[in-house]
N, C-alpha and C positions, 0 to 999 in steps of 0.2 A: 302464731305471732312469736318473734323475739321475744324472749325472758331476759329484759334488759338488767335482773340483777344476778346474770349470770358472767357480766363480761366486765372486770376490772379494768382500771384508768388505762393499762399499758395495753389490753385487748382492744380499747378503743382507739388508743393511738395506734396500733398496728392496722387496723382499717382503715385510718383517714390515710397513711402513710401507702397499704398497697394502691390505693384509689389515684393518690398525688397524679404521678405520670399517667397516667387514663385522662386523667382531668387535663392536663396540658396536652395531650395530645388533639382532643376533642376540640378544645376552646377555639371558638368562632367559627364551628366546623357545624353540619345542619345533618338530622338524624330523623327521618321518617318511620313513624311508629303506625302500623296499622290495628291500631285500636278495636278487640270483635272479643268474641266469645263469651265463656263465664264470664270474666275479668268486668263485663259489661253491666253483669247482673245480680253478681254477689256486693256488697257492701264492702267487706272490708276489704275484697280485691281493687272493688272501685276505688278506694280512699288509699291502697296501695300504689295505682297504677297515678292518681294523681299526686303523691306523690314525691313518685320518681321523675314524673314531667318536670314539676316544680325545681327540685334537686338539681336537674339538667339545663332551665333556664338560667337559676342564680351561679350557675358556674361557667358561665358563658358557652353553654350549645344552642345552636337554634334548632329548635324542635317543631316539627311540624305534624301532626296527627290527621290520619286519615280513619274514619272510625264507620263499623259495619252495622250490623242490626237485623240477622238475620231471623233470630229465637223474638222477638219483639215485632216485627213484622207478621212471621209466623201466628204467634199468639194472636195478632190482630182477625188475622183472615179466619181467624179460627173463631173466632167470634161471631163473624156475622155468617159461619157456616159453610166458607171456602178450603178446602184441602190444598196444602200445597204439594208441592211436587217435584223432584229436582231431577237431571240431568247431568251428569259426570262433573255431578258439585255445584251447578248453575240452576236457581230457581227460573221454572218454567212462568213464565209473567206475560199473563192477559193484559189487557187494556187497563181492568179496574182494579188489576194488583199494584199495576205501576201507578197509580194514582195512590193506591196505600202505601205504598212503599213510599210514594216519595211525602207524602205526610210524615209518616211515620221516620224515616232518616232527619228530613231534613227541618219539620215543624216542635219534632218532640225530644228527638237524642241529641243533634247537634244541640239545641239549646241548653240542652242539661249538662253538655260536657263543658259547655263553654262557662255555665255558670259555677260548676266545681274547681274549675280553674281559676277563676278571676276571685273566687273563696279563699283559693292560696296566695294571692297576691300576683298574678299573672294579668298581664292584658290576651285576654285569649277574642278572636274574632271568629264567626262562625261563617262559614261560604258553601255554597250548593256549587256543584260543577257547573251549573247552571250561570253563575254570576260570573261576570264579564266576561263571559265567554270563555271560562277558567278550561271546559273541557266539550269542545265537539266531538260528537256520539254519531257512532251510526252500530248498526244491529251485527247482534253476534250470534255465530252459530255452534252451538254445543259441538263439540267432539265425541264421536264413540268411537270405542276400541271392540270388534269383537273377533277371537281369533286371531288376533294380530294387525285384520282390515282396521282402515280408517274412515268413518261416516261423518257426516253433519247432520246436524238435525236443528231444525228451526224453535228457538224457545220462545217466541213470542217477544217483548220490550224488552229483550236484554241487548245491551250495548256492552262496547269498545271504544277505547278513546282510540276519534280520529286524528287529535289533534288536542294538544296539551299548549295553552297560553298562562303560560307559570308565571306574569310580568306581576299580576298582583298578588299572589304568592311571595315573588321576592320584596315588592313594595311594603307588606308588609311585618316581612321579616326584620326588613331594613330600618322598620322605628320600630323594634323590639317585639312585636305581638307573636301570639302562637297560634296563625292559622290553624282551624280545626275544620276537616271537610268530609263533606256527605258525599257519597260516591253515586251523585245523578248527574248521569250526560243530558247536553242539548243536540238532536238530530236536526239535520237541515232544515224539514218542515218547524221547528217549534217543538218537536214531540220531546217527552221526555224517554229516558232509559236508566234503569236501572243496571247498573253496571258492579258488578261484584268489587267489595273494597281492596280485596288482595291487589288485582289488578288496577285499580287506582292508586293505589299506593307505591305500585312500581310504577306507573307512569310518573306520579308527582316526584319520584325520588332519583327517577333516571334523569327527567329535563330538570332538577335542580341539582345533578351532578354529587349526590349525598354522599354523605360519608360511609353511615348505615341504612339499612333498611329495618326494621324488625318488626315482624310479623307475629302479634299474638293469637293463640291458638288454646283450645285444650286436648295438648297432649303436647309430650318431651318433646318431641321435634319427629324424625324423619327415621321406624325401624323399618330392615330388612324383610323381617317377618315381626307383626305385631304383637304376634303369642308371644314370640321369644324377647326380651326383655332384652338378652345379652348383644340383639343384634343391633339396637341402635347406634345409628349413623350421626356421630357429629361433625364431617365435613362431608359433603356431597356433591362430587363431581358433574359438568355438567351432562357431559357425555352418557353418565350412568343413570342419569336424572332423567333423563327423553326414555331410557332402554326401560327404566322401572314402571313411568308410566304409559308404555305404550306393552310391557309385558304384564299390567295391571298388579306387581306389589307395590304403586303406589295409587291409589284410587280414591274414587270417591272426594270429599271435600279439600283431601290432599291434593289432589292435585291442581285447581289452581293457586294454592300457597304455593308451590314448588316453581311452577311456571311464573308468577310471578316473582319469584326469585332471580328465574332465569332473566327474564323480561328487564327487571331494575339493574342490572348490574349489564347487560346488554346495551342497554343505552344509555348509562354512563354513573351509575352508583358503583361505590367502591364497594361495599359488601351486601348481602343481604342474609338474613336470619330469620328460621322459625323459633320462638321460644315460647315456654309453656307458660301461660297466662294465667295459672292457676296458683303461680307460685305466686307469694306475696315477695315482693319488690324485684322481679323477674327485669326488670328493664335495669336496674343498678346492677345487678347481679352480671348481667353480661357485659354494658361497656366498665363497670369499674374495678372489676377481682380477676385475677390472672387467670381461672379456670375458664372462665362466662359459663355457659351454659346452652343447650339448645344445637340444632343442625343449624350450620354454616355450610349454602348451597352456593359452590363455586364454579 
């Protein structure tokens, strides 16, 4: 936490004063956050990441939250005695995990995000990809890399958005709410799919044309080699972005953050960002202080 009687009257005017231009530039400008990790599950990170929502509302950004629930999922299957299992960062999902998962996103976390917000003074609304048809799903097929080849492999109910109907997203921007969405597709049949939130997250942020994207995470963002500390990358090419994860020094759960970096700003976000969710007030930190923080994948 800040030691707020460490910062005198003029320390705090120099804050509000580097933020000014951040704040005009953002204003009436829309900034998808994909809400995951610790951040989800520590307390005082949660009370930090809400926030910074908040802070973002009152200064006029439209914020929209896409939020994961991977470790809360987990715990669940773990309970009644199911291992999970993942796939180059994609949980492998049965018939009866997708059914917990989507209890579990969209009956238990979205409603808790919704009601920490509306704590703050926020109109926050909660929507499954599921509701009006916000996001048609059909099945996705894991990626492996081995030696260089490229495989598919079938995970069972994990989805892709085949199609992004953002109209109620905007609808409700448009009288001030802050959409907060669980990342469950609708498949043609009715079925449902679990669909990773990175990836929802650039969907929502590309068909709403975003300003930012940002992606929390635990961990700094994006190093060359993980041992080495020195080699973190804070802008990340896109070109060198494919080479890393197809010559696996970006792996594992990284890499769909990365890809969907690629993916939001592909179809029409102006930036997108991993930042480290562990830091308390990580999301002020980058759009309002001259340094930000975090890899910027471009």
């Amino acid at each position: 936490m800040i030691d707020k009687k460490n910062f005198s009257a003029s320390d705090r005017a120099a804050i509000l004063v580097e933020a000014l231009p951040y704040i005009q530039e953002f204003h009436g400008k829309t900034v998808v956050i994909k809400y995951g990790g610790n951040a989800m599950i520590n307390d005082a990170l949660k009370s930090s990441v809400m926030q910074d929502v908040a802070l973002m509302k009152f200064v006029g950004i439209n914020v929209v939250i896409v939020h994961g629930g991977g470790p809360e999922i987990t715990g669940f299957l773990k309970k009644i005695g199911k291992e999970s299992s993942f796939v180059s960062g994609l949980r492998v999902t049965d018939e009866e995990t997708v059914e917990i998962a989507e209890m579990v996103l969209d009956g238990k976390i979205n409603s808790e995000i919704v009601t920490l917000l509306n704590r703050r003074g926020l109109r926050a609304v909660g929507l499954s990809g599921k509701d009006a048809d916000l996001i048609r799903a059909e099945k996705k097929l894991a990626t492996v890399y081995d030696g260089g080849e490229k495989t598919k492999v079938d995970i069972g109910y994990v989805g892709k958005a085949k199609q992004v109907n953002i109209q109620i997203v905007n609808d409700l921007i448009a009288q001030g709410y802050v959409p907060v969405i669980a990342p469950i597709g609708v498949g043609e049949d009715g079925e449902s799919y679990n669909i990773n939130a990175d990836y929802v997250a650039a969907d929502i942020a590309g068909a709403l044309k975003a300003e930012k994207l940002l992606l929390l995470t635990d961990t700094e963002g994006v190093y060359k080699n993980f041992e080495d500390k020195k080699s973190f990358i804070s802008t990340l090419k896109a070109d060198d972005a494919r080479e890393f994860i197809k010559s696996g020094i970006i792996s594992g759960g990284m890499i769909p953050k990365v890809e969907a970096c690629l993916r939001a700003i592909e179809r029409g976000a102006n930036k997108a960002y991993i930042l480290d969710g562990r830091l308390e007030h990580s999301i002020i930190l980058e759009l309002f202080t001259d340094s930000g923080i975090g890899t910027e994948v471009e």
